[in-house]
N, C-alpha and C positions, 0 to 999 in steps of 0.2 A: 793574724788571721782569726775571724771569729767563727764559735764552732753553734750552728743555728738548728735546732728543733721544730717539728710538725707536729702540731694534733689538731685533731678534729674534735669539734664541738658544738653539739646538735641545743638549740635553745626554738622558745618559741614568743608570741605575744599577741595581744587580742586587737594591737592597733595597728602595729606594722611590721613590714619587713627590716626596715632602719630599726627600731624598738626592739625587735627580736637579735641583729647581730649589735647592739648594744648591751644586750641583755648578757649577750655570751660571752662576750669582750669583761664585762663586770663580773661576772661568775668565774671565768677564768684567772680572770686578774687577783682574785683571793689566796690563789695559792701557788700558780704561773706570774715570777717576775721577770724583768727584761723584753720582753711581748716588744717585737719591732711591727708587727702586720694582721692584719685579718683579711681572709681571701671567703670573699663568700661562693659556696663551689656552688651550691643548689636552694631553691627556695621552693616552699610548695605549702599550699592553705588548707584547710579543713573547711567545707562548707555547712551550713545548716540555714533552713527555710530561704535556699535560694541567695544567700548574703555571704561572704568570706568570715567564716567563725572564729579565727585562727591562723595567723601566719607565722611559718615556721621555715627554719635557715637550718644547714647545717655550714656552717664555717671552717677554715681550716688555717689555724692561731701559728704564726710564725715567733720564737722566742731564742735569745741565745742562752747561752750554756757557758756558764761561767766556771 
């Protein structure tokens, strides 16, 4: 039986929402190993002059626990 861990992890990026839960996924990954899943719970953008300035994920990183 394996024993699995949750956190959340808020990332962001100027290109995408794919970009941004990559980005967390690689941030995470530096010091979180084992990493079986990435659930993206919410997404949401920054605008400026009318354009998406910012897109931003908060994810939530499934890993076991060895």
């Amino acid at each position: 039986m394996a024993v699995l861990k949750v956190i959340e992890v808020l990332a962001n990026s100027s290109v995408s929402w794919e970009e941004a839960t990559k980005s967390a996924l690689e941030q995470a990954s530096k010091s979180v190993k084992n990493i079986r899943s990435v659930y993206v719970n919410e997404q949401s953008a920054t605008v400026k002059d009318g354009k998406i300035d910012d897109y931003r994920v908060n994810v939530k990183i499934t890993f076991e626990v060895k």
